[in-house]
N, C-alpha and C positions, 0 to 999 in steps of 0.2 A: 331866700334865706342866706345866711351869713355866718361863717362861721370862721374860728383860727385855731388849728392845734397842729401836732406834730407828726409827720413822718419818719418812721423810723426804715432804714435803705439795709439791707441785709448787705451788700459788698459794698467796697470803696465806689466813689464816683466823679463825674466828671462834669461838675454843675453847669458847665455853660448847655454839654450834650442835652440834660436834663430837663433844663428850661428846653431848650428847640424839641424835646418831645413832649414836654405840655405845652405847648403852643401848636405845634401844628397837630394833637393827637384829641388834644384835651381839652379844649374851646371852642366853646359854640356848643352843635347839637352834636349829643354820642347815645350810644346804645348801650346801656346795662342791662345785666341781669342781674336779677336781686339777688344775696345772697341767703344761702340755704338755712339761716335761722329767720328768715322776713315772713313775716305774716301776710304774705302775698303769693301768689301763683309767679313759679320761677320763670317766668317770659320775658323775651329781650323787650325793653323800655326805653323809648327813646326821651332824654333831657337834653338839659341846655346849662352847658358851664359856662356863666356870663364870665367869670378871672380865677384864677390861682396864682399866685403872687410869692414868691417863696423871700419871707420877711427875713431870716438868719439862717445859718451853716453852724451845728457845734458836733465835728466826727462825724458822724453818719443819722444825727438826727437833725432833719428840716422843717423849722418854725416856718407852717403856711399860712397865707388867707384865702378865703373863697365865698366866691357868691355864685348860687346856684340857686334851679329850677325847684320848687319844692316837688320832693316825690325822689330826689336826688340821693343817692347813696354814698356817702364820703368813705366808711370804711371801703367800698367795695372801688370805687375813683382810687382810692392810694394803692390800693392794692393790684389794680389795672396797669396806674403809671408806673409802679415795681415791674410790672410785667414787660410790658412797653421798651423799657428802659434796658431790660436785661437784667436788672441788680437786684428785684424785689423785692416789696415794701411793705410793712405795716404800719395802721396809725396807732402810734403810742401815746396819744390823746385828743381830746377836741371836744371846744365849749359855741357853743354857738351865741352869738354878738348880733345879730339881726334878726327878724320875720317880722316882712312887711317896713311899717313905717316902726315897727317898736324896737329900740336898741336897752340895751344893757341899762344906759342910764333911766331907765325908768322900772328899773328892778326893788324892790323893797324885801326884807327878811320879813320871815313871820312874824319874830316880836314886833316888829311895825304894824304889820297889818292886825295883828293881836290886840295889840297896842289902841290900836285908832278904833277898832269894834268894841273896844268895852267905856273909851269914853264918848264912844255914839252912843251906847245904851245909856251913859249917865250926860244924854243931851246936847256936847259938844260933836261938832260933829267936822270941825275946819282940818283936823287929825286926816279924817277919812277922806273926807275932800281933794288932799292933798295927791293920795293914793290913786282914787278911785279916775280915770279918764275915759270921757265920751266917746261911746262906741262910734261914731260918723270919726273920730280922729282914722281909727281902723281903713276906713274904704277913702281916705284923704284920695289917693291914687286912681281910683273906681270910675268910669264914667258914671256922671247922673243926666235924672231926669226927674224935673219935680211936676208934683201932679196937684189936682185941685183936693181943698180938702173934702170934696162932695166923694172922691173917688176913694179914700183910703180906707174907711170900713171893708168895704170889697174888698179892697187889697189883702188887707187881713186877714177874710176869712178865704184866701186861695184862690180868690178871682183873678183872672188876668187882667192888663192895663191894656185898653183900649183909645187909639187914638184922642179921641175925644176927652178923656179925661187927663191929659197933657196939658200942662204949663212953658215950661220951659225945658229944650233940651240943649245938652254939650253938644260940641260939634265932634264929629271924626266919629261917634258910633257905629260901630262894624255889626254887620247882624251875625248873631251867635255870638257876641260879643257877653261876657258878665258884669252886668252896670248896677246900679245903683238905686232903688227910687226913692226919691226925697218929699219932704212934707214942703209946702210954702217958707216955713220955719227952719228950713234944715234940717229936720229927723230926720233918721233914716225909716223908711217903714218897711223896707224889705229890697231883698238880693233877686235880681233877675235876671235869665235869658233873653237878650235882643233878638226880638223876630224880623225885627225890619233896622236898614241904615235910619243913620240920621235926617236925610234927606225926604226919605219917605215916611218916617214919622209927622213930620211937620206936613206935605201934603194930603197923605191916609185920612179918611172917611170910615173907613171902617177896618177890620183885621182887627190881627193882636198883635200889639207894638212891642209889649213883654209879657213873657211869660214869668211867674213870680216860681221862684225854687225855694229860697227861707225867707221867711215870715220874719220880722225883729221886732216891728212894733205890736203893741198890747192889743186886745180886740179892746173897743169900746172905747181909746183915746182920742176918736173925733165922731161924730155923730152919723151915724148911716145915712147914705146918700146910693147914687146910682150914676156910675159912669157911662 
């Protein structure tokens, strides 16, 4: 995720200091603890601040950007670097600009999306189109593996993907890895756990290659078959 808003520094500061303590305090992997309104058990969590970037200076508040691990806690990050720092801080705002591959620029207001649903119902539909984008955009990133379409009913209904019904896979699959399974066509038909590298998927006779965790495609959009 991605986000930019502001820090606000309770004392005067010394921005060069600043920066060299989110650089060597605050990048990379750190340990939170959530804070006490998170609807989560208060235990130390370990994330990954890929940048922080401090875009302007106005007095004592700091125009940032950030891209972090999802699961990431930014008020609780500004509130650390205050600490860190000696001067501490709170964030007196922040919007977030990323998850995943979707940015900002693919934002629409209600009245759009209002807009486009009522002259779907009156048949036009290029409105909603315009909106609406293909969930396989989402796992652009994902390793895949596309499977035969004999295998994907199974798939479906909670089977695991067994060698055997393997078409095509990415290279670099890690096992435990979260990949992809794809139809011939490019659907997505469902989110899985790598039981095996990539290597051994392609030689495998038997095992389970993935284990399936969500289901996306429909039951009954390709004909039952047997992996």
């Amino acid at each position: 995720k991605e986000y930019v808003g502001i820090m606000h520094l309770h004392k005067d500061f010394d921005l060069e200091k600043l920066k060299e303590v989110i650089s060597k305090k605050f990048i990379g992997k750190i340990i939170q603890i959530p804070p006490k309104k998170a609807a989560v058990a208060r235990r130390p969590r370990e994330r990954e601040v890929k940048s922080f970037d401090i875009l302007e200076v106005e007095g004592r508040d700091v125009l940032f950007q950030t891209r972090v691990e999802a699961g990431t806690y930014i008020r609780k990050l500004v509130w650390d670097i205050g600490v860190e720092a000696g001067i501490g801080a709170h964030m007196a705002e922040l919007r977030r600009i990323r998850v995943g591959n979707f940015t900002e620029d693919f934002s629409h207001s209600l009245v759009e999306i209002r807009d486009a649903f009522e002259f779907w119902k009156e048949g036009e539909e290029k409105y909603l189109r315009k909106i609406l984008i293909p969930i396989e955009f989402a796992i652009d990133h994902v390793k895949k593996v596309f499977v035969k379409d004999s295998a994907i009913e199974a798939i479906c209904n909670g089977a695991p993907l067994y060698p055997i019904g393997i078409v095509r896979i990415q290279e670099s699959i890690v096992e435990g890895e979260l990949i992809a399974i794809m139809s011939l066509k490019n659907e997505l038909v469902a989110i899985g756990i790598a039981k095996m590298n990539s290597k051994k998927m392609y030689e495998a006779k038997k095992g389970v290659a993935v284990r399936v965790d969500r289901v996306i495609m429909k039951k009954g959009t390709y004909k039952v078959g047997t992996i």
